[in-house]
N, CA, C and O of each residue as an XYZ file, in Angstrom:
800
protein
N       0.851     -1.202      0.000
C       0.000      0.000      0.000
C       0.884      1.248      0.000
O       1.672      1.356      0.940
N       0.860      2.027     -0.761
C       1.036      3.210     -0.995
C       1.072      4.157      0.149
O      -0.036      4.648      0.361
N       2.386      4.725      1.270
C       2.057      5.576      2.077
C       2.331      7.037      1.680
O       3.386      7.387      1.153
N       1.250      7.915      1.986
C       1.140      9.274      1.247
C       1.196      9.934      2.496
O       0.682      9.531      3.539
N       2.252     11.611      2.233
C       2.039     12.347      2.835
C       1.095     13.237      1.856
O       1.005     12.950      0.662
N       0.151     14.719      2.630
C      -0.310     15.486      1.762
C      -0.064     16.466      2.380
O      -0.130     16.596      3.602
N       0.272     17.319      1.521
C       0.439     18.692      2.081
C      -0.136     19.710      1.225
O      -0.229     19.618      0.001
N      -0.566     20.812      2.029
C      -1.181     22.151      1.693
C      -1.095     23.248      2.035
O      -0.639     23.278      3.178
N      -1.381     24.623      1.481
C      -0.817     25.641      1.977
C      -1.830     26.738      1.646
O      -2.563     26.510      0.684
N      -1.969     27.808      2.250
C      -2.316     28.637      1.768
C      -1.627     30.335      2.578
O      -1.141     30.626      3.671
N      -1.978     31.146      1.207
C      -1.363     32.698      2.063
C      -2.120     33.339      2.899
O      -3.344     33.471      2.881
N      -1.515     33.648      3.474
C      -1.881     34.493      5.236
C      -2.494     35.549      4.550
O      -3.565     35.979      4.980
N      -1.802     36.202      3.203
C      -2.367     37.275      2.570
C      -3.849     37.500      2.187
O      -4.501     38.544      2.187
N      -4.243     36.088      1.823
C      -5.638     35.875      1.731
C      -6.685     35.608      2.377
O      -6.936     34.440      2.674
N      -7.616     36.769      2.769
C      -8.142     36.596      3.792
C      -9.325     35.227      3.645
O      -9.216     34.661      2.557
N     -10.201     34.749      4.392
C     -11.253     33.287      4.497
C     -10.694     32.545      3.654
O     -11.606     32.289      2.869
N      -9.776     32.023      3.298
C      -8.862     30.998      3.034
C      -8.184     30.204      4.029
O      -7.404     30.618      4.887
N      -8.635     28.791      3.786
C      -8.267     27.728      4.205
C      -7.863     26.547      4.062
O      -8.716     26.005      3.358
N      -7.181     25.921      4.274
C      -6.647     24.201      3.657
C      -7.823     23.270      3.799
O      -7.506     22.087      3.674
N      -8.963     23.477      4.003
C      -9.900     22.806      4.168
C     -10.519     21.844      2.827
O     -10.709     20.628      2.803
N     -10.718     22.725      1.895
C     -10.889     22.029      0.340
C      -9.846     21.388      0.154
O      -9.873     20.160      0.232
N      -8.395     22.239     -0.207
C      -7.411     21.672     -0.666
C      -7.577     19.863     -0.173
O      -7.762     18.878     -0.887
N      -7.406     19.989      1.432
C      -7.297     18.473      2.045
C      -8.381     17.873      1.805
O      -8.220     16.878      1.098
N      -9.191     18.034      2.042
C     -10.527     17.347      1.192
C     -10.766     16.599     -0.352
O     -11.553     15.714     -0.688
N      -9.809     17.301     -1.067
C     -10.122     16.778     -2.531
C      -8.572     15.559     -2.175
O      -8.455     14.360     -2.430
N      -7.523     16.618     -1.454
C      -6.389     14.900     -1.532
C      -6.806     13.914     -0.680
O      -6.448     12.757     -0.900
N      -7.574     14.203      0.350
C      -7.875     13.329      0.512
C      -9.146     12.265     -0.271
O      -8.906     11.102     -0.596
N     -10.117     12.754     -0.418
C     -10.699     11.625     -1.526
C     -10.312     11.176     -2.445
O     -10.718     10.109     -2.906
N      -9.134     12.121     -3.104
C      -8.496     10.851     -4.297
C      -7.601     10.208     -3.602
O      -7.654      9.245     -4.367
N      -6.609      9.788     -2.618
C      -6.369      9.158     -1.891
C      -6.836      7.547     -1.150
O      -6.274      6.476     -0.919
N      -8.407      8.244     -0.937
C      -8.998      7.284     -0.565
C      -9.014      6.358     -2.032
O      -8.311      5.366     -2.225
N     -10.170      7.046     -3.177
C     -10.009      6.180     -4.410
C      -8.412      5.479     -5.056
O      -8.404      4.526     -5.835
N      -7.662      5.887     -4.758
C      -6.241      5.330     -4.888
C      -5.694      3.717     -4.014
O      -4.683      3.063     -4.270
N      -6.391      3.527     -3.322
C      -5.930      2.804     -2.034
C      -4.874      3.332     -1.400
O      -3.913      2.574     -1.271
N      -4.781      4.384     -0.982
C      -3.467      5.080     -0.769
C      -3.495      4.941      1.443
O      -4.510      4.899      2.138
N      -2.430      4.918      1.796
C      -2.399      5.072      3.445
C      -1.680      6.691      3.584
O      -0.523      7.047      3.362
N      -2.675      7.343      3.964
C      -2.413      8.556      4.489
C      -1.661      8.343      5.998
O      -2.121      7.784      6.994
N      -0.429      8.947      5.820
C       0.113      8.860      6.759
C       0.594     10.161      7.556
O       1.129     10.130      8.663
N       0.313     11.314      6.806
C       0.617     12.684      7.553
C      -0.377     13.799      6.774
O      -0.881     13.684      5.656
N      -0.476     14.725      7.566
C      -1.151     15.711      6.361
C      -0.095     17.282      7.326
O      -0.139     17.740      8.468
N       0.454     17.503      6.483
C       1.013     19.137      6.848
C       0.383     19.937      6.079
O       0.265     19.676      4.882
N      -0.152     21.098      6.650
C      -0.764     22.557      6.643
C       0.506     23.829      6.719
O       1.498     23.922      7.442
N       0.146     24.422      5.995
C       0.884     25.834      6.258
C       0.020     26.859      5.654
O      -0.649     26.832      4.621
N       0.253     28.091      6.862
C      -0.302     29.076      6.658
C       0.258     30.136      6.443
O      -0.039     31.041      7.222
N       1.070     30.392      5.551
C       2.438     31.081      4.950
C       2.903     31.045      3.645
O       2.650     30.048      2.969
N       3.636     32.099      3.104
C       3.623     32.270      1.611
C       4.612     31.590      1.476
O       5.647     31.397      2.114
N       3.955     31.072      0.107
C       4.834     29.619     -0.510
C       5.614     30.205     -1.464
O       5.734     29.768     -2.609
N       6.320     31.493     -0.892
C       7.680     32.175     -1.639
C       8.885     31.725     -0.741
O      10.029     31.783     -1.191
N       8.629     31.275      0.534
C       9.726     31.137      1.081
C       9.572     29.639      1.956
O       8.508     29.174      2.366
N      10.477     29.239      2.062
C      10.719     27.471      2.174
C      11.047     27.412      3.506
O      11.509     26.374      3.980
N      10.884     28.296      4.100
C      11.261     28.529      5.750
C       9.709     28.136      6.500
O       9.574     28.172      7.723
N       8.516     27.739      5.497
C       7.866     27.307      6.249
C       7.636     25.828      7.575
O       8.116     24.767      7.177
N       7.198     25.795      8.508
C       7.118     24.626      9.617
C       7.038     23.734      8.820
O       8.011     23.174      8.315
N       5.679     23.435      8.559
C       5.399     22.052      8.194
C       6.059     21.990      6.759
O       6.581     20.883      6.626
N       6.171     22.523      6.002
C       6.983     22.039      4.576
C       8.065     21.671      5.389
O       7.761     20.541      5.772
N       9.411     22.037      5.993
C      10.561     21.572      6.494
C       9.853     20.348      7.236
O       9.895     19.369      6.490
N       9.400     20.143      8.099
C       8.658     18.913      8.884
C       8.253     17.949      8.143
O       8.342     16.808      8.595
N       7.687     18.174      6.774
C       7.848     17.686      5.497
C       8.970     16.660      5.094
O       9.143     15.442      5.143
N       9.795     18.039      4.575
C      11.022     17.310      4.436
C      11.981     16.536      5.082
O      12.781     15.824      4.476
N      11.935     16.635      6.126
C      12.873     16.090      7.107
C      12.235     14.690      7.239
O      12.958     13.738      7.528
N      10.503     14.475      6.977
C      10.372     13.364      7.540
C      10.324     12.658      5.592
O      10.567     11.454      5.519
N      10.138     13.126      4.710
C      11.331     12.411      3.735
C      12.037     12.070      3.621
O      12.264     11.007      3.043
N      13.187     13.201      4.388
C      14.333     12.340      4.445
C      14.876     10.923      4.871
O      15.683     10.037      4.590
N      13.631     11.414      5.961
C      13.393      9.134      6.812
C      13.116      8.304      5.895
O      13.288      7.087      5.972
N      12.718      8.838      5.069
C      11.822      7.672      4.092
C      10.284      7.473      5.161
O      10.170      6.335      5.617
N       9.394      8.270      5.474
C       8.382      8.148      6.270
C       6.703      7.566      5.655
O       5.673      7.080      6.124
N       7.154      7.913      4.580
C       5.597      7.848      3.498
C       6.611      8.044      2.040
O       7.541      8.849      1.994
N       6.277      7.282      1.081
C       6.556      7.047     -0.208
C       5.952      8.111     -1.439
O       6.348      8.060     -2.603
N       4.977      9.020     -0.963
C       4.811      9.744     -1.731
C       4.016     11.733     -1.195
O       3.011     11.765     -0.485
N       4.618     12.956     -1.636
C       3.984     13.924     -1.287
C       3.000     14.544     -2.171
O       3.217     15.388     -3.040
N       1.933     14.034     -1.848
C       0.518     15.023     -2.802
C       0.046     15.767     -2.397
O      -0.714     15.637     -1.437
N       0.340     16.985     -3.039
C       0.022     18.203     -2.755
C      -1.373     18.834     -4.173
O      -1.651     18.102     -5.123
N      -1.916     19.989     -4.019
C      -2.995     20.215     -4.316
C      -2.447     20.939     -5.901
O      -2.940     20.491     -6.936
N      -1.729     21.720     -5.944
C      -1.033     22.370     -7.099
C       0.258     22.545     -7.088
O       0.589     22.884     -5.952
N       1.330     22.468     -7.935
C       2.441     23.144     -7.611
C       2.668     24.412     -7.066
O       3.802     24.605     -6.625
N       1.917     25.253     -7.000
C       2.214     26.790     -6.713
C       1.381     26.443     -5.016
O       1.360     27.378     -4.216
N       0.822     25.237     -4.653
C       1.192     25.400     -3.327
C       2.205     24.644     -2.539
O       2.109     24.678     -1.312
N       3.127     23.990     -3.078
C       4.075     23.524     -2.438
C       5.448     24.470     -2.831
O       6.390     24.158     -2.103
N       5.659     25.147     -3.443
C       6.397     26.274     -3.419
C       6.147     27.265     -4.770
O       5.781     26.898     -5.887
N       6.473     28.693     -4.294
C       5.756     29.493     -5.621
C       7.629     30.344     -5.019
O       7.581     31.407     -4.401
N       8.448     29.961     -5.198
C       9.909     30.604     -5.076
C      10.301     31.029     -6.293
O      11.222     31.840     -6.193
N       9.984     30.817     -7.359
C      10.810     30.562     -8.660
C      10.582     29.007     -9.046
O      10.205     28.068     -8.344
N      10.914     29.063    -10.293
C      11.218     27.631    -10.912
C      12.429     26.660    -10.411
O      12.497     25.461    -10.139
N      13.254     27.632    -10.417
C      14.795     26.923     -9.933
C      14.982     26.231     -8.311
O      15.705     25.283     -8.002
N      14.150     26.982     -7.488
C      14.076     26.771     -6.026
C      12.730     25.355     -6.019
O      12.623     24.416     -5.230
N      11.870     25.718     -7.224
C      10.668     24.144     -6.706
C      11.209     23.496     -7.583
O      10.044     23.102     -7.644
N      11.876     22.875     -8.471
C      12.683     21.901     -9.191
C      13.801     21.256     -8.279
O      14.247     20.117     -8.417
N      14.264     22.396     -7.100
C      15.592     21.888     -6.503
C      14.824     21.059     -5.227
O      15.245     20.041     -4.678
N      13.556     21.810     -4.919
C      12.846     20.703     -3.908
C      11.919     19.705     -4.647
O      11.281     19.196     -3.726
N      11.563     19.234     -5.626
C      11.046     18.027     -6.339
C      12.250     17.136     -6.894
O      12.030     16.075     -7.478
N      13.614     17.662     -6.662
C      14.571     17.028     -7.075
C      15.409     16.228     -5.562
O      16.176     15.268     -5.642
N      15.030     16.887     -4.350
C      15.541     16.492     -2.736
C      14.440     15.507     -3.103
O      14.929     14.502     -3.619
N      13.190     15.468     -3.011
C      12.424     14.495     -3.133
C      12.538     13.311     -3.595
O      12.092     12.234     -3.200
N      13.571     13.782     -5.014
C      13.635     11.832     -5.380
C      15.016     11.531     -5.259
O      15.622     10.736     -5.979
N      15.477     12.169     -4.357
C      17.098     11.753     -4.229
C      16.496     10.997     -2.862
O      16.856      9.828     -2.728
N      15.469     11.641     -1.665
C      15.274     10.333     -0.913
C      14.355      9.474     -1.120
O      13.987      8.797     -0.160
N      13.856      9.313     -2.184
C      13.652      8.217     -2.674
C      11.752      7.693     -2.826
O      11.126      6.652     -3.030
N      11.265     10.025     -2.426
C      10.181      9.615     -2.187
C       9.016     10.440     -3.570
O       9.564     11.436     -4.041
N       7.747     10.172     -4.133
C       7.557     10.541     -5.055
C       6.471     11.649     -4.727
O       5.919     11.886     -3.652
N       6.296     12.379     -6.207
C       5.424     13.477     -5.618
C       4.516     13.630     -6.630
O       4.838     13.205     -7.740
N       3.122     14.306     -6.433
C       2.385     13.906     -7.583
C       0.944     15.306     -7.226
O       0.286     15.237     -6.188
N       0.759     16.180     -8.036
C       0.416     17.387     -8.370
C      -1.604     16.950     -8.295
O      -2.207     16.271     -9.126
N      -1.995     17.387     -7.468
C      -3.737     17.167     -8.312
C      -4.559     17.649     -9.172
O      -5.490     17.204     -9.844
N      -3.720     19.275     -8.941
C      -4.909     19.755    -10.670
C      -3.934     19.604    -12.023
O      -4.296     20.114    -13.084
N      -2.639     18.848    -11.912
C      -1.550     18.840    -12.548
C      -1.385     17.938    -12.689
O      -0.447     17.493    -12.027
N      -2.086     16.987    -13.585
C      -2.042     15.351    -13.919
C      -0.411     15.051    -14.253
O       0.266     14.169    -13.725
N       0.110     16.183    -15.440
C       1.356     15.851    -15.885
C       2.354     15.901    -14.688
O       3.309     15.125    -14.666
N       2.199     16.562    -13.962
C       3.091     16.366    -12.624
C       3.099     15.409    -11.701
O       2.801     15.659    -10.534
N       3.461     14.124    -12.141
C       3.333     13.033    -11.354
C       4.840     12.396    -11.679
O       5.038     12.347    -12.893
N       5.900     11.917    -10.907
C       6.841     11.546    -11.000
C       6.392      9.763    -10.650
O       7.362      9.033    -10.448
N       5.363      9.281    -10.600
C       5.100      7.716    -10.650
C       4.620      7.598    -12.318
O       4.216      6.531    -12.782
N       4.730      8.861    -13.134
C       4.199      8.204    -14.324
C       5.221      8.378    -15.542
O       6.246      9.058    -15.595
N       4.614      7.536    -16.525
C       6.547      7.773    -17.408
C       6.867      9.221    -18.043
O       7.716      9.155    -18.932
N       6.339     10.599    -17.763
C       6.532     11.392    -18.325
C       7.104     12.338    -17.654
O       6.961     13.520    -17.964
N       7.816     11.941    -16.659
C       8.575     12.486    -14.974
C       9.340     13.147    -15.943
O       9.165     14.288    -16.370
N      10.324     12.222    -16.299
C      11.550     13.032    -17.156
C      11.383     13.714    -17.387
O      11.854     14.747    -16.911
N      10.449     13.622    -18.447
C       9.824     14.981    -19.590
C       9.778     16.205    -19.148
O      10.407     17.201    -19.503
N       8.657     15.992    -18.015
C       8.927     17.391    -17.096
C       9.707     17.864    -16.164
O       9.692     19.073    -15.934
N      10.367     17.177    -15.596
C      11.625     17.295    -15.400
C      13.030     18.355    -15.297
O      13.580     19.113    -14.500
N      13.234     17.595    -17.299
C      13.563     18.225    -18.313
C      13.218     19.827    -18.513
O      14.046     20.734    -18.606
N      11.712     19.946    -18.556
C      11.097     21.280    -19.340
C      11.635     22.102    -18.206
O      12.479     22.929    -18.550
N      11.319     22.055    -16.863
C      11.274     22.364    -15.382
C      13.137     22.654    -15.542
O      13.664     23.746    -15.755
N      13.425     22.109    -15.469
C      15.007     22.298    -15.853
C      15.773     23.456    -16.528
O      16.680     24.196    -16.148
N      14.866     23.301    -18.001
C      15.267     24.443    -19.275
C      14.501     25.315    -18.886
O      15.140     26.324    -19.182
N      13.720     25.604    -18.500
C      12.893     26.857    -17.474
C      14.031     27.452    -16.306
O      14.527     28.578    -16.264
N      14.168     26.757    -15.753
C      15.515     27.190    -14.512
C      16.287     27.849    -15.206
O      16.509     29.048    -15.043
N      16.831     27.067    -16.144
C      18.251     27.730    -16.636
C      17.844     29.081    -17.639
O      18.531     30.075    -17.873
N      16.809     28.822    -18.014
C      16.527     30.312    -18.152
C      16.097     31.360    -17.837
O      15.981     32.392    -18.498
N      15.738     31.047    -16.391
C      15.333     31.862    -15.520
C      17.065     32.430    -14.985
O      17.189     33.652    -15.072
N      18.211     31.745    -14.517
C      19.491     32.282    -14.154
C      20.370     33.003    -14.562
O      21.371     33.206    -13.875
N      19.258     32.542    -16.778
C      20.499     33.536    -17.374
C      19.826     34.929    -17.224
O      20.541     35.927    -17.134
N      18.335     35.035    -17.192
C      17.485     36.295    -17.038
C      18.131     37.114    -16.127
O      18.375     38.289    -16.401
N      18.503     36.484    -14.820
C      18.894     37.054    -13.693
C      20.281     37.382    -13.891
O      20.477     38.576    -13.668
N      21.211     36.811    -14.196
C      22.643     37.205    -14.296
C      22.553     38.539    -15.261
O      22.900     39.628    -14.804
N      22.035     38.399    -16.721
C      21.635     39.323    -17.504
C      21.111     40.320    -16.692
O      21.887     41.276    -16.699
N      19.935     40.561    -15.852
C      19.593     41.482    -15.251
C      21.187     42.232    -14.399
O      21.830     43.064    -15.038
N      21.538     41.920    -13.330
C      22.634     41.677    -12.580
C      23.531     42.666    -13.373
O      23.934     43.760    -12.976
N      23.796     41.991    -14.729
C      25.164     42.525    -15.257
C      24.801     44.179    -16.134
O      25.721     44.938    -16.436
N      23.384     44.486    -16.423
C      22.403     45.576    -16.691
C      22.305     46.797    -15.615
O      22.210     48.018    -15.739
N      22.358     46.119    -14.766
C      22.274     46.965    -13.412
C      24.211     47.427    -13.028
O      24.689     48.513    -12.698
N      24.789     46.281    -13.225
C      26.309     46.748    -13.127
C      26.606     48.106    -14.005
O      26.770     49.277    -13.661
N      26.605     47.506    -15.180
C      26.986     48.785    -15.960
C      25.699     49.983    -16.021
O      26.128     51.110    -16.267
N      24.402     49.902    -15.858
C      23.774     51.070    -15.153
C      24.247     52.032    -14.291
O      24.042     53.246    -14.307
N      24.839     51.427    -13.612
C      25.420     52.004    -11.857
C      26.358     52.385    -12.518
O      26.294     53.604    -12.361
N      27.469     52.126    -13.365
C      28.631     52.768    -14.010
C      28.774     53.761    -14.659
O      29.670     54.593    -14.511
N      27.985     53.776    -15.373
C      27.446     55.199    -16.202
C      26.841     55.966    -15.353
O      26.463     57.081    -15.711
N      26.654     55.541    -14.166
C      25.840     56.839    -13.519
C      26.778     57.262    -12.406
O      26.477     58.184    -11.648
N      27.873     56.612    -12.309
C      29.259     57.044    -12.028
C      29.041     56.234    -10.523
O      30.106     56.326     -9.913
N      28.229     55.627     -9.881
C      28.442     54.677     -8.771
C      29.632     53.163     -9.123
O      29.947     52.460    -10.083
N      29.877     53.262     -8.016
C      31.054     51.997     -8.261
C      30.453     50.715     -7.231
O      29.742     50.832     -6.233
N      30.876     49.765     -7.709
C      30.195     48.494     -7.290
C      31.122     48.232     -5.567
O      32.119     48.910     -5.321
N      30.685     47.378     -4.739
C      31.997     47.522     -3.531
C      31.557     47.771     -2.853
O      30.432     48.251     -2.986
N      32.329     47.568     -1.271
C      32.389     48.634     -0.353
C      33.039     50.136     -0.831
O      33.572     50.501     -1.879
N      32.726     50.840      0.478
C      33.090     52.215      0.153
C      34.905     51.929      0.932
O      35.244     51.138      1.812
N      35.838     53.071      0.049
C      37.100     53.096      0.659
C      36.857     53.749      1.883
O      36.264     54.798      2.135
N      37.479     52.851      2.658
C      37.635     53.827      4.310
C      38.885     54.765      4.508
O      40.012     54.359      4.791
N      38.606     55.770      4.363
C      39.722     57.342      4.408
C      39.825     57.158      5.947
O      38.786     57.091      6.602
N      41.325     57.052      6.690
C      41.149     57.679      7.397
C      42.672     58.368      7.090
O      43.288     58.322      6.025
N      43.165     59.148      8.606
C      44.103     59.530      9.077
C      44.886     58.374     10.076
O      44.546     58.006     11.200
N      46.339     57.837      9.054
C      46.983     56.668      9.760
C      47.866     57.095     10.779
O      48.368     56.438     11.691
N      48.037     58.854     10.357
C      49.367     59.715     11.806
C      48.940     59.796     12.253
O      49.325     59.425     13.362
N      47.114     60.537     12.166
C      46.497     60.471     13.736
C      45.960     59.225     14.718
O      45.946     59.262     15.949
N      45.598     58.309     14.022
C      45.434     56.940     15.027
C      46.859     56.534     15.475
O      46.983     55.696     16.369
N      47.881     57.067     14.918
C      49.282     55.860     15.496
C      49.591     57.091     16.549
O      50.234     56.663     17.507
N      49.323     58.442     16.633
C      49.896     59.487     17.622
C      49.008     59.204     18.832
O      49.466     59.077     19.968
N      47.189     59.074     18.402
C      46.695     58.871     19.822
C      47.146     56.974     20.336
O      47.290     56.565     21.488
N      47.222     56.474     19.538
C      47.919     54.989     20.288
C      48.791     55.481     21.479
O      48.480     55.593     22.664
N      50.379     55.837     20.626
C      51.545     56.008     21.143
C      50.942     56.968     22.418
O      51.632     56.642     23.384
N      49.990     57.976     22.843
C      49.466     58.428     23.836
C      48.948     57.574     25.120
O      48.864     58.015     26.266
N      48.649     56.378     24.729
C      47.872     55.721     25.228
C      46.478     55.125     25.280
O      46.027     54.337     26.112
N      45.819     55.723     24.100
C      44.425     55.884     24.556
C      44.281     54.011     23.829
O      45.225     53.359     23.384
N      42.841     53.562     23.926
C      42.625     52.353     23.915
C      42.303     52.112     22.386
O      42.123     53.110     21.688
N      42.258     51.436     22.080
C      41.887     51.015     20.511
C      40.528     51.528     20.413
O      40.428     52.447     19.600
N      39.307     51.151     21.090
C      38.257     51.222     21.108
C      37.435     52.806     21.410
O      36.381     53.168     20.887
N      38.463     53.752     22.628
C      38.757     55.303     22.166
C      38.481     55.522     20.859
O      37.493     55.814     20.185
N      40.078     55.214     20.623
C      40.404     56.287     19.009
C      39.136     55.759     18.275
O      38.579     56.770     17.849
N      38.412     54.662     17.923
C      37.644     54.408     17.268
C      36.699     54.960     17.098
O      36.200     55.278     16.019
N      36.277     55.172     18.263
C      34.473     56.456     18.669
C      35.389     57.687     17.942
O      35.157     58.124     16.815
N      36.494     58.156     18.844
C      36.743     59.468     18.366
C      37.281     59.859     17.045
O      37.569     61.053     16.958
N      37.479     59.145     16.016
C      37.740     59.330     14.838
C      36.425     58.695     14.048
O      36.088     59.060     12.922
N      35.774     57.732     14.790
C      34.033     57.445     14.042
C      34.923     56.694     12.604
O      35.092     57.008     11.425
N      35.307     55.642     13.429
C      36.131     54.375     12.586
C      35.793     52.760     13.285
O      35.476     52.640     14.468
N      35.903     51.761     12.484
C      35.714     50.661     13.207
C      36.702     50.248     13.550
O      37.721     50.343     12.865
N      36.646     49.514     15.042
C      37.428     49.250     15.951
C      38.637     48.521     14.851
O      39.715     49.080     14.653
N      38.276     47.251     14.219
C      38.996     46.419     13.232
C      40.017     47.441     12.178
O      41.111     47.243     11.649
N      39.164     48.478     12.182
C      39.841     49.180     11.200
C      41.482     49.772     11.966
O      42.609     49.454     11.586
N      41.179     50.539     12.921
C      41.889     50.851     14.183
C      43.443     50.006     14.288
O      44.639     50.269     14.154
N      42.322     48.510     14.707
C      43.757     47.640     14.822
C      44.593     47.312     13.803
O      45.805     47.126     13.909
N      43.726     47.221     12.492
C      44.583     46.682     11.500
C      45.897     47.489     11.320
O      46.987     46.922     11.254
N      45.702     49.271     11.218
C      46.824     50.477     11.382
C      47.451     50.709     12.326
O      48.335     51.561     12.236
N      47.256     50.151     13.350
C      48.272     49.910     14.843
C      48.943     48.231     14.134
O      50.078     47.957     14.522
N      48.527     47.595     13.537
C      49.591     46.249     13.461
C      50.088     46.382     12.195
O      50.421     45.408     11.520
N      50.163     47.510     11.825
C      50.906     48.002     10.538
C      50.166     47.230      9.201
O      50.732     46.364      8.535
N      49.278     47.551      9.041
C      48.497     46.071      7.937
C      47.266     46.567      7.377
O      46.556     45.800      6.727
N      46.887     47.959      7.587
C      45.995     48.604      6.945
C      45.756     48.488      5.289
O      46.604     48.364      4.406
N      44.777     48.546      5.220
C      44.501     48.580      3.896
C      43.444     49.626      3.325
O      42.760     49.362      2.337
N      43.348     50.991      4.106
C      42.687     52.318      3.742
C      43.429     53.072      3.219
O      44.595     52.939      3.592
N      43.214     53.983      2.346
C      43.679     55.308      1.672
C      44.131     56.576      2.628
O      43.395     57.325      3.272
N      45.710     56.587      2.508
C      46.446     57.467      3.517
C      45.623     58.918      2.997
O      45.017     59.273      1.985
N      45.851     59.288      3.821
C      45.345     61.307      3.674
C      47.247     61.759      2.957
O      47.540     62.920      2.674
């Protein structure tokens, strides 16, 4: 017999929304399946971020090998991150060895022979979603260039005679730091001769 986890989700954003249908319909095809329901996780949190409870509670009890398969109600409720982030969690899924299978998304069933296929598509979607983003990324670089911003931290200017004169005075590392409105690290690095700021 077939042990199924199901999981469901919905956004906090939406108000009288509830997992109530969702679990209702997996569960009756479940039942028609001969399937053994063995967990049902809920989340009430946007399925942009994977930091949800029960999805991790989820996963972790995949990782046991706890139930053989996760049916969830749509893909966009088991994660709506991007393509690249729900491919990389339908891909943890069958590395432990457990399967997952979509309900308003017949083609999304990794027990049927067209897993690959989508897979595959789910895949060439990613990778073109990374080059979008790098492309974006490298648009915005030279944007910022022409508009005369430089990419980086900012150079830290200080004065290296005046931190080594109040040292040699005595005062504490953590002093000169407030009183020149420098970080402490910065401080020490020019007391151990090893600075790497722009002399005045």
């Amino acid at each position: 017999m077939m042990k199924v986890a199901l999981y469901a989700c919905i956004s906090t954003s939406v108000a009288r929304q509830d997992t109530t249908n969702q679990m209702r319909q997996l569960r009756d095809f479940s039942a028609k399946q001969g399937w053994q329901i063995v967990k049902e996780y809920r989340d009430a949190a946007s399925g942009k971020r994977s930091d949800r409870p029960e999805f991790q509670a989820m996963f972790a009890a995949a990782s046991r090998r706890e139930f053989d398969l996760v049916f969830f109600w749509s893909l966009d409720r088991l994660s709506r991150e991007g393509v690249l982030e729900t491919l990389h969690h339908l891909q943890r899924l069958t590395n432990y060895g457990v399967n997952y299978k979509s309900y308003t998304e017949q083609y999304l069933d990794s027990l049927e022979m067209f897993r690959d296929a989508v897979i595959g598509i789910l895949a060439t979607i990613a990778k073109q979603e990374r080059v979008r983003l790098s492309e974006r990324t490298i648009a915005g670089l030279e944007r910022a260039k022409a508009q005369g911003r430089v990419g980086g931290r900012p150079r830290v200017i200080c004065d290296r005679t005046k931190i080594l004169k109040l040292r040699q005075a005595g005062k504490p590392l953590g002093q000169i730091a407030i009183e020149l409105k420098l970080a402490k690290t910065t401080v020490h690095r020019i007391v151990e001769n090893s600075s790497r700021c722009t002399v005045r």
